[in-house]
PyMOL Python script that loads the backbone (N, CA, C, O; Angstrom):
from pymol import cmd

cmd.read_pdbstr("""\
ATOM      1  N   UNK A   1       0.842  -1.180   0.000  1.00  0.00           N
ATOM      2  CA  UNK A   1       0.000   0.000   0.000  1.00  0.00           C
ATOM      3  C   UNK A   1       0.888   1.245   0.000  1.00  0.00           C
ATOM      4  O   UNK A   1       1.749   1.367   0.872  1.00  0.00           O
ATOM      5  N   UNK A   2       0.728   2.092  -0.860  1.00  0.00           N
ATOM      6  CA  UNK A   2       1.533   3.283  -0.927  1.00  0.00           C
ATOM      7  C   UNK A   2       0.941   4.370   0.157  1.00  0.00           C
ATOM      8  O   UNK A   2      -0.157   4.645   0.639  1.00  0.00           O
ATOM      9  N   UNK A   3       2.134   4.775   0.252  1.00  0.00           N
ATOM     10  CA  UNK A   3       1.936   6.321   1.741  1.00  0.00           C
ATOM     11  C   UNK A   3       1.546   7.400   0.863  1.00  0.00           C
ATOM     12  O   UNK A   3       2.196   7.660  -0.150  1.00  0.00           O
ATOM     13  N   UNK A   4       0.421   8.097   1.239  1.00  0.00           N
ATOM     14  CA  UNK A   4       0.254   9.773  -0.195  1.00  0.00           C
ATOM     15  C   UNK A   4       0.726  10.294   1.293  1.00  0.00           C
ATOM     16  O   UNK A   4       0.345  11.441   1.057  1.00  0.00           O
ATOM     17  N   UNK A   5       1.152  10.377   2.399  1.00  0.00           N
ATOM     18  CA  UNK A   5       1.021  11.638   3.735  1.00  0.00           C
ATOM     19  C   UNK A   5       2.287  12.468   3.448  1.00  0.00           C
ATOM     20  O   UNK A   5       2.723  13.264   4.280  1.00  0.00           O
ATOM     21  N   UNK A   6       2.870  12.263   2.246  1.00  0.00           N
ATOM     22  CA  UNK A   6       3.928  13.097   1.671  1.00  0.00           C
ATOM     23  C   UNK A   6       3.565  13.883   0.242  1.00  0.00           C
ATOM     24  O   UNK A   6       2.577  13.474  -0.368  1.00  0.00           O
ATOM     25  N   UNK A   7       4.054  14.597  -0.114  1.00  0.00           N
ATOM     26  CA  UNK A   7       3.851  15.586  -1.412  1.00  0.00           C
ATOM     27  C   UNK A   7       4.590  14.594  -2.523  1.00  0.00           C
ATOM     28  O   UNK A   7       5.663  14.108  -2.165  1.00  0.00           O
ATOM     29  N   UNK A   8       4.286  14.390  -3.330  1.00  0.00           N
ATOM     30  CA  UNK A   8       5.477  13.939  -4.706  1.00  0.00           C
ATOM     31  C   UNK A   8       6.556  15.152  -5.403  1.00  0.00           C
ATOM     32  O   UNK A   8       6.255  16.331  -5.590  1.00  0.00           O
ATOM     33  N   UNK A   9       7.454  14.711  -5.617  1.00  0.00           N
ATOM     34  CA  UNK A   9       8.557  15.445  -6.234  1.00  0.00           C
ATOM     35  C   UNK A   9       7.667  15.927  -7.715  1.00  0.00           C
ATOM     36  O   UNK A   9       6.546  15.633  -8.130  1.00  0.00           O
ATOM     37  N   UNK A  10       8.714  16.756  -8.221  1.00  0.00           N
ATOM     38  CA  UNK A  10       8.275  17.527  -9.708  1.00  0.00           C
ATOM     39  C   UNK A  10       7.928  16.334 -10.870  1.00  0.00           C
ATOM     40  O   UNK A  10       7.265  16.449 -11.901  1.00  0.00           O
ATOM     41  N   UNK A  11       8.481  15.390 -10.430  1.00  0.00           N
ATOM     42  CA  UNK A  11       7.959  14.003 -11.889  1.00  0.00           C
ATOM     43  C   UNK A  11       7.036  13.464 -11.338  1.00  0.00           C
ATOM     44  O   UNK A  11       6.643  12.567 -12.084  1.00  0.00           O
ATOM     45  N   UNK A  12       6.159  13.523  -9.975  1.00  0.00           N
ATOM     46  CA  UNK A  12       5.279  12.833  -9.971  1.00  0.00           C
ATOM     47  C   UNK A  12       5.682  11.317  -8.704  1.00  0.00           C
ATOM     48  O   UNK A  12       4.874  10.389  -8.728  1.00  0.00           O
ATOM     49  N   UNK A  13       6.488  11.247  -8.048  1.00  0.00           N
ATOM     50  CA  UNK A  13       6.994  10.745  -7.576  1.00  0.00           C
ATOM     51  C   UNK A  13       6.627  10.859  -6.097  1.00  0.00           C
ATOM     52  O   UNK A  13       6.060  11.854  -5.645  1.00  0.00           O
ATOM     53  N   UNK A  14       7.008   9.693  -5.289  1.00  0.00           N
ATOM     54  CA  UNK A  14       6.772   9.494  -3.655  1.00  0.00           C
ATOM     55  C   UNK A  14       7.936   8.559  -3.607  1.00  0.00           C
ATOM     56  O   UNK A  14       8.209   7.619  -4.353  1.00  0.00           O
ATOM     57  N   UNK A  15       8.522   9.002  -2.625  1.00  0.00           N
ATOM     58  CA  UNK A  15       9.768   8.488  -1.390  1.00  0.00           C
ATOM     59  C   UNK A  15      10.586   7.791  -1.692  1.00  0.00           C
ATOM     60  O   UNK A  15      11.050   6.749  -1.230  1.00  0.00           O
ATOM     61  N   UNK A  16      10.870   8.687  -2.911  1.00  0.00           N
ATOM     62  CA  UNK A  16      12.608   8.489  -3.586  1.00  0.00           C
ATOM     63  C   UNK A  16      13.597   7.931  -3.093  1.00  0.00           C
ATOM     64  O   UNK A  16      14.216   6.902  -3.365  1.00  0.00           O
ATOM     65  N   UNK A  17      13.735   9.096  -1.965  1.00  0.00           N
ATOM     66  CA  UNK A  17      14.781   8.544  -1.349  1.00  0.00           C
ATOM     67  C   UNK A  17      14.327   7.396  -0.138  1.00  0.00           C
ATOM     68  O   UNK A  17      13.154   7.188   0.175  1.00  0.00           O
ATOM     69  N   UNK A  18      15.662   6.613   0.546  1.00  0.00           N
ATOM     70  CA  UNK A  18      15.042   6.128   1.747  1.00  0.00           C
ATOM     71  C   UNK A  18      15.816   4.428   1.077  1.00  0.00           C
ATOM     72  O   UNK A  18      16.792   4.470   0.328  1.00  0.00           O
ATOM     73  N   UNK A  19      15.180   3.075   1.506  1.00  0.00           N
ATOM     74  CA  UNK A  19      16.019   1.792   1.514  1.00  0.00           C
ATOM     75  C   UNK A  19      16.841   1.861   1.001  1.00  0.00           C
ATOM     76  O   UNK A  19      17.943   1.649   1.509  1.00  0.00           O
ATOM     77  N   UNK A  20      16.676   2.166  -0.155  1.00  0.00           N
ATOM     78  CA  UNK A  20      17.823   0.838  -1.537  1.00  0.00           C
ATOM     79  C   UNK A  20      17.680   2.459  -2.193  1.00  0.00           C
ATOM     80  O   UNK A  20      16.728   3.228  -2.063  1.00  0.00           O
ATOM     81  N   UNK A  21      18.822   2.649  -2.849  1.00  0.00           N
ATOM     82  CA  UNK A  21      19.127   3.423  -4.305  1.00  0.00           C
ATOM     83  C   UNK A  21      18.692   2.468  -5.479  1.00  0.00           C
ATOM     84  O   UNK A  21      18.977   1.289  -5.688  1.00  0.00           O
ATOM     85  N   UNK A  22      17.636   3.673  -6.425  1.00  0.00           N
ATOM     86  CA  UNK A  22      17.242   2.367  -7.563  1.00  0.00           C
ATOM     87  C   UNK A  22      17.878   2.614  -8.795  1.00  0.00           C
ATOM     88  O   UNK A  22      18.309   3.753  -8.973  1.00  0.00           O
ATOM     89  N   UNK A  23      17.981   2.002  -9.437  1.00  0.00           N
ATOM     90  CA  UNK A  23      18.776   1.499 -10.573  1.00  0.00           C
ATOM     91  C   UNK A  23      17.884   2.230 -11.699  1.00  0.00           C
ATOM     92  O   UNK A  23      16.710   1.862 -11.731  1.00  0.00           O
ATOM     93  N   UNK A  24      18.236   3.112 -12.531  1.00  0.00           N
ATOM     94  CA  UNK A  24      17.680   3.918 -13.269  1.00  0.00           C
ATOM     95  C   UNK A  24      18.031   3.452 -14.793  1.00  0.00           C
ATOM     96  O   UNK A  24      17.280   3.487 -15.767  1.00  0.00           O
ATOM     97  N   UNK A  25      19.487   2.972 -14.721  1.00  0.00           N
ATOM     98  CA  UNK A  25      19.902   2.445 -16.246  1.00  0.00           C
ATOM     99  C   UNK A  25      20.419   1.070 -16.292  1.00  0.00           C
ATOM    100  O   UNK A  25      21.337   0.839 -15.505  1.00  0.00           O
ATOM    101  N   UNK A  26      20.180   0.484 -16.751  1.00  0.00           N
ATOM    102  CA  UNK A  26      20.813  -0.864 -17.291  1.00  0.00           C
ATOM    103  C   UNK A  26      22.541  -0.712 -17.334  1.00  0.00           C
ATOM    104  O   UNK A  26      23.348  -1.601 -17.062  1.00  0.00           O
ATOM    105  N   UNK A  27      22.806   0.544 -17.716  1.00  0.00           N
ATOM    106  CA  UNK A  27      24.326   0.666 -17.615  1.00  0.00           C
ATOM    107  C   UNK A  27      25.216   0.955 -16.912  1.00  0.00           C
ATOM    108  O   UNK A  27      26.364   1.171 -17.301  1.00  0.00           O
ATOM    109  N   UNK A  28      24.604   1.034 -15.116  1.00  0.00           N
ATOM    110  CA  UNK A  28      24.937   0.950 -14.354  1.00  0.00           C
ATOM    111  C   UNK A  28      24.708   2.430 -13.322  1.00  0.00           C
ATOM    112  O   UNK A  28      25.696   2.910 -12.766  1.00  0.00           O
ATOM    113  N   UNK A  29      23.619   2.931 -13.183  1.00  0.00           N
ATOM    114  CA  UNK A  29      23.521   4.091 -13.089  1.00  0.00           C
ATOM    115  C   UNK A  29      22.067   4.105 -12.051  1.00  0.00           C
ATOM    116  O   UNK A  29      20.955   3.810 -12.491  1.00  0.00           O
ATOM    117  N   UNK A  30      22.349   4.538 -10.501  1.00  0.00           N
ATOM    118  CA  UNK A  30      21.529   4.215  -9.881  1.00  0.00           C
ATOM    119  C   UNK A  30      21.200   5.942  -8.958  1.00  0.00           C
ATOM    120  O   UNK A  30      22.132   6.724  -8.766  1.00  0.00           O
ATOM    121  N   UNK A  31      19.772   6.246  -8.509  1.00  0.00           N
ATOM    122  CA  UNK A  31      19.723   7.793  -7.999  1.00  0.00           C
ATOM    123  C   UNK A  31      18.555   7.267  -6.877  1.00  0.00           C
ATOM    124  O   UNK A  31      17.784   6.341  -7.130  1.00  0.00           O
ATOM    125  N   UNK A  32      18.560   7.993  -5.639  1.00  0.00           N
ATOM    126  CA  UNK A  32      17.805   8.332  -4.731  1.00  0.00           C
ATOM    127  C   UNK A  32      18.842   7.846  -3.435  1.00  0.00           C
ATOM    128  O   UNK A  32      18.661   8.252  -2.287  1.00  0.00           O
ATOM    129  N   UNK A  33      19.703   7.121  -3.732  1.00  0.00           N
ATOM    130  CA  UNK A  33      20.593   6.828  -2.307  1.00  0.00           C
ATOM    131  C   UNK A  33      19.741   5.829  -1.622  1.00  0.00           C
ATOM    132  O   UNK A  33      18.577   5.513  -1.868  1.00  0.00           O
ATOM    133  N   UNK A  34      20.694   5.321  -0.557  1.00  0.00           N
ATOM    134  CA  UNK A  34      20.384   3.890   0.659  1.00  0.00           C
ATOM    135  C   UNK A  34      20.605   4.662   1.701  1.00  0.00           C
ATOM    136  O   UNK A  34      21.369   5.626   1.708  1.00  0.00           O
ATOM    137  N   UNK A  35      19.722   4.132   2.929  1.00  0.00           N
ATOM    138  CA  UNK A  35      20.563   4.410   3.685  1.00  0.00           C
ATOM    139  C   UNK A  35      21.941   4.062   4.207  1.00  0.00           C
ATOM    140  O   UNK A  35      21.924   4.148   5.435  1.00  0.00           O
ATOM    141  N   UNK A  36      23.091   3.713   3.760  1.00  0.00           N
ATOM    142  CA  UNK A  36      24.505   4.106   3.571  1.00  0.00           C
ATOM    143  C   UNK A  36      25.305   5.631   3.184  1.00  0.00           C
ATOM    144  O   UNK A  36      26.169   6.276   3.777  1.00  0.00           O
ATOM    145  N   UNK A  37      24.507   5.859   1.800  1.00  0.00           N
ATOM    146  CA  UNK A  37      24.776   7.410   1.104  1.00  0.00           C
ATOM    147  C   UNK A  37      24.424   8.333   2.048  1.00  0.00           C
ATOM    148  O   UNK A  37      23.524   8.231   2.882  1.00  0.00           O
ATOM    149  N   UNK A  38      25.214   9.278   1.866  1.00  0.00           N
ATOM    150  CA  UNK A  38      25.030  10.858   2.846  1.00  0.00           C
ATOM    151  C   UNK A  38      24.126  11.147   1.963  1.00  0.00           C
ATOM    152  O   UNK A  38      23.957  10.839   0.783  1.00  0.00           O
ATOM    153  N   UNK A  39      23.413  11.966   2.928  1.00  0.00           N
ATOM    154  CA  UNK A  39      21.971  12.933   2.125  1.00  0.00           C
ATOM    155  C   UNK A  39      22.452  13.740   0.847  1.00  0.00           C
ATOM    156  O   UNK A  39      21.530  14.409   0.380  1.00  0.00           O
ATOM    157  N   UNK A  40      23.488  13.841   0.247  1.00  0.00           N
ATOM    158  CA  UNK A  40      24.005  14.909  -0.319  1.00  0.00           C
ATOM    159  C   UNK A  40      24.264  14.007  -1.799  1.00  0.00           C
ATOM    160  O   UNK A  40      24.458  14.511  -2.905  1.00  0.00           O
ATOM    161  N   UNK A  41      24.201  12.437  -1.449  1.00  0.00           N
ATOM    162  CA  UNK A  41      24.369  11.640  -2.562  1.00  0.00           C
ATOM    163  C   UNK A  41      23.215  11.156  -2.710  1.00  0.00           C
ATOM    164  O   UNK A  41      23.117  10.533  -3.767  1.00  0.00           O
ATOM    165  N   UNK A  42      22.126  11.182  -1.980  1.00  0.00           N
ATOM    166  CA  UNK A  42      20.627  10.652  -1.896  1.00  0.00           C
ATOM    167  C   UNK A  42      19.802  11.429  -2.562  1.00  0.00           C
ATOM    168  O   UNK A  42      18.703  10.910  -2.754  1.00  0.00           O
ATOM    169  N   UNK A  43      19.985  12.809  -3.108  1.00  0.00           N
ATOM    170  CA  UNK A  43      19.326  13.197  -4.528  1.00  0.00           C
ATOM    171  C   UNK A  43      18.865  12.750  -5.568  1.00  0.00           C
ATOM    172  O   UNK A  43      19.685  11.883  -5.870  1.00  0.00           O
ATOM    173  N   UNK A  44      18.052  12.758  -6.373  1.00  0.00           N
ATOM    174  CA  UNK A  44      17.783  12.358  -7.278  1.00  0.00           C
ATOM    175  C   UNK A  44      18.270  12.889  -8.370  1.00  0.00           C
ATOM    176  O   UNK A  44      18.098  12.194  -9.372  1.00  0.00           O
ATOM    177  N   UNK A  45      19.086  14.366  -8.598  1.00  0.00           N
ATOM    178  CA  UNK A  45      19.991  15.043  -9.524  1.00  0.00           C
ATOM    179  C   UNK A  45      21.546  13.884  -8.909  1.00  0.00           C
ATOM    180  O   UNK A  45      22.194  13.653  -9.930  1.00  0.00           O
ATOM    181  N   UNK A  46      22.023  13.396  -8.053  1.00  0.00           N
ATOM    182  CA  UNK A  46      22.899  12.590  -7.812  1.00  0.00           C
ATOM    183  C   UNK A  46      22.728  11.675  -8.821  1.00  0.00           C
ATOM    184  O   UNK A  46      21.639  11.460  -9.354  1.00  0.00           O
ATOM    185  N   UNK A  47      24.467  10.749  -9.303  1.00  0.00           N
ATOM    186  CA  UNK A  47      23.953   9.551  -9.881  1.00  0.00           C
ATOM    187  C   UNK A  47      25.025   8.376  -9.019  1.00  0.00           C
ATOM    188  O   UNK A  47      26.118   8.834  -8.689  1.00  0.00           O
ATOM    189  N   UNK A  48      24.866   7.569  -8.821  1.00  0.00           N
ATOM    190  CA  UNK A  48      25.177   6.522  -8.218  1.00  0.00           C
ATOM    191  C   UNK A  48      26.093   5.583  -8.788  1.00  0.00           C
ATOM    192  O   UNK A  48      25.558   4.504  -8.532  1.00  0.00           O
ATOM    193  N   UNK A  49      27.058   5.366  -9.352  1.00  0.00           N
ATOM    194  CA  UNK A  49      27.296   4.358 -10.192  1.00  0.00           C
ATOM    195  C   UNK A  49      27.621   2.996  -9.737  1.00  0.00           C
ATOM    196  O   UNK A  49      28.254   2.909  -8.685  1.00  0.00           O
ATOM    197  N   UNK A  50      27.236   1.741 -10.463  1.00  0.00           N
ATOM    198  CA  UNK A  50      27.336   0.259  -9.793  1.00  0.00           C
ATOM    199  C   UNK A  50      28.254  -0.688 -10.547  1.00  0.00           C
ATOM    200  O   UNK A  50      29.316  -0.150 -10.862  1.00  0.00           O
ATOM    201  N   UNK A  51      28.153  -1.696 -10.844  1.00  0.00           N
ATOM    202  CA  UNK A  51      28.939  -2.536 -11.981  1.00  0.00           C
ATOM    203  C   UNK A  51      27.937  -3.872 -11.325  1.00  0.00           C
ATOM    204  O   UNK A  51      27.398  -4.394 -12.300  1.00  0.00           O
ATOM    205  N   UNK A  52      27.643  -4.366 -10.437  1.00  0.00           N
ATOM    206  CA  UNK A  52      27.404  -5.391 -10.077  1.00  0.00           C
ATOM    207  C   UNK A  52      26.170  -5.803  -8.823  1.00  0.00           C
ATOM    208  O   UNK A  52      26.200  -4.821  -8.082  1.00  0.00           O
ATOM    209  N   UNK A  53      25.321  -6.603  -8.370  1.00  0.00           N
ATOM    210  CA  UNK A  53      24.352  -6.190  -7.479  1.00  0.00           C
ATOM    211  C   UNK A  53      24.946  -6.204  -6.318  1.00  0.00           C
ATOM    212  O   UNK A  53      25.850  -6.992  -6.036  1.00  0.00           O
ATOM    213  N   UNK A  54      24.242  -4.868  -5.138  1.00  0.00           N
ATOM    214  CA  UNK A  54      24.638  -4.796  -4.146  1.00  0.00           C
ATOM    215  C   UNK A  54      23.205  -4.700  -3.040  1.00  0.00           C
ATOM    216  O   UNK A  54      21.983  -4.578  -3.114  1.00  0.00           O
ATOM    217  N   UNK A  55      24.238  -4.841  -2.060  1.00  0.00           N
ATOM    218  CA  UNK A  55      22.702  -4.984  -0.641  1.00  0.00           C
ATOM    219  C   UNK A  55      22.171  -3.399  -1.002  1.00  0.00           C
ATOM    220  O   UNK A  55      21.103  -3.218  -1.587  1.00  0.00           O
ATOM    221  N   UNK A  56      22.647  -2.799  -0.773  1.00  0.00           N
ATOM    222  CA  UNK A  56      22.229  -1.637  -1.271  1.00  0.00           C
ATOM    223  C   UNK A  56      21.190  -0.769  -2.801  1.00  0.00           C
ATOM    224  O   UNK A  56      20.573   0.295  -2.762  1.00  0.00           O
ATOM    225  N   UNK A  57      21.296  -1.379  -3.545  1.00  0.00           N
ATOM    226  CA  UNK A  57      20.438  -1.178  -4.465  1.00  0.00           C
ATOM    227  C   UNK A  57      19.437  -2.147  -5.609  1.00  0.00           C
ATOM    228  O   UNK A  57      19.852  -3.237  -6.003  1.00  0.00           O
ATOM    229  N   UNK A  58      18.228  -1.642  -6.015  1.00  0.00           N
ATOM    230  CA  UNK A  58      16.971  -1.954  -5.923  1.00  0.00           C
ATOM    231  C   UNK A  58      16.621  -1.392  -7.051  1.00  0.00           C
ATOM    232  O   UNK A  58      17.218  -0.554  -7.727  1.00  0.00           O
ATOM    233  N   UNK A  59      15.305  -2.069  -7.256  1.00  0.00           N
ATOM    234  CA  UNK A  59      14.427  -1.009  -8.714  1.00  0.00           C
ATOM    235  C   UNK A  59      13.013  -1.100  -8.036  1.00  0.00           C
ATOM    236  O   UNK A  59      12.463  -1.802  -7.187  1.00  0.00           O
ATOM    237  N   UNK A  60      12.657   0.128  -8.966  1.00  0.00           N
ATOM    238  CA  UNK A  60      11.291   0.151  -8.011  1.00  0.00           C
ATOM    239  C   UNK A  60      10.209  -0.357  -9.732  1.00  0.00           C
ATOM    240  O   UNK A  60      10.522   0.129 -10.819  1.00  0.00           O
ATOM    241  N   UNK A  61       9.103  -1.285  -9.586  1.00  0.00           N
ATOM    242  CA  UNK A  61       8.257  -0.880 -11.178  1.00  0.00           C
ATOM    243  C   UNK A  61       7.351   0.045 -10.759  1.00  0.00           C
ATOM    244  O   UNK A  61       6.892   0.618  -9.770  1.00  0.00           O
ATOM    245  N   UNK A  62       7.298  -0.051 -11.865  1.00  0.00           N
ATOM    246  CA  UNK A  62       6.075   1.434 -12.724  1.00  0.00           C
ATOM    247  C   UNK A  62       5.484   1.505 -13.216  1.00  0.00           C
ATOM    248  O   UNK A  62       6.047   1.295 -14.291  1.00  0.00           O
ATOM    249  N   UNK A  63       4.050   1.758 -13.522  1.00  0.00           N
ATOM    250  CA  UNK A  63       3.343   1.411 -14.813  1.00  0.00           C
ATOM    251  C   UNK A  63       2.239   2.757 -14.313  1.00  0.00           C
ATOM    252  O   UNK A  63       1.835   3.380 -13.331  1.00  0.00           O
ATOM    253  N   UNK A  64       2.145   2.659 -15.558  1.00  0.00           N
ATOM    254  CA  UNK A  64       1.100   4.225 -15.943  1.00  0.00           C
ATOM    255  C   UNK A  64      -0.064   3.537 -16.496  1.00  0.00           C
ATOM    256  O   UNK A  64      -0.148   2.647 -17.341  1.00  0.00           O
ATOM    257  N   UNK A  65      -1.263   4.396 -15.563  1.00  0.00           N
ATOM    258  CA  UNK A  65      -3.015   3.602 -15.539  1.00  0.00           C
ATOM    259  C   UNK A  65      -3.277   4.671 -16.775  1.00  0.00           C
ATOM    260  O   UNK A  65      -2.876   5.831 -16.877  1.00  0.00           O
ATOM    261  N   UNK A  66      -3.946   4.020 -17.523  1.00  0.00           N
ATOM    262  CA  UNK A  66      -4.727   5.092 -18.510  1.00  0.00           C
ATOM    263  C   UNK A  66      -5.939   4.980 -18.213  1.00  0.00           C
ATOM    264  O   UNK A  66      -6.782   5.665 -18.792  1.00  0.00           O
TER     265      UNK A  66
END
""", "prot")
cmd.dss("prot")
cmd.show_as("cartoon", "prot")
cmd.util.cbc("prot")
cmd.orient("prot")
């Protein structure tokens, strides 16, 4: 069940940041930070880079209702 008791970011988004940093590209390129990352890397203008899976990062799905 999703939380709305927060505002969404400018894309439409809820609680970016927070567990796992998610994986945005296939090419290794992950944004919102874990809790590990300082708040300052937990941006979503931040990018994360990976090579391989870690405890730390995650994907979130998505799908758009028409």
């Amino acid at each position: 069940m999703m939380d709305y008791s927060l505002k969404p970011d400018k894309y439409n988004r809820y609680h970016l940041l927070g567990n796992v940093a998610e994986m945005v590209d296939m090419k290794g390129v992950a944004k919102g930070g874990s809790y590990i990352h300082s708040t300052s890397d937990s941006y979503y203008t931040k990018r994360i880079n990976y090579t391989k899976p870690a405890y730390w990062l995650g994907f979130r799905c998505v799908c758009e209702i028409l």
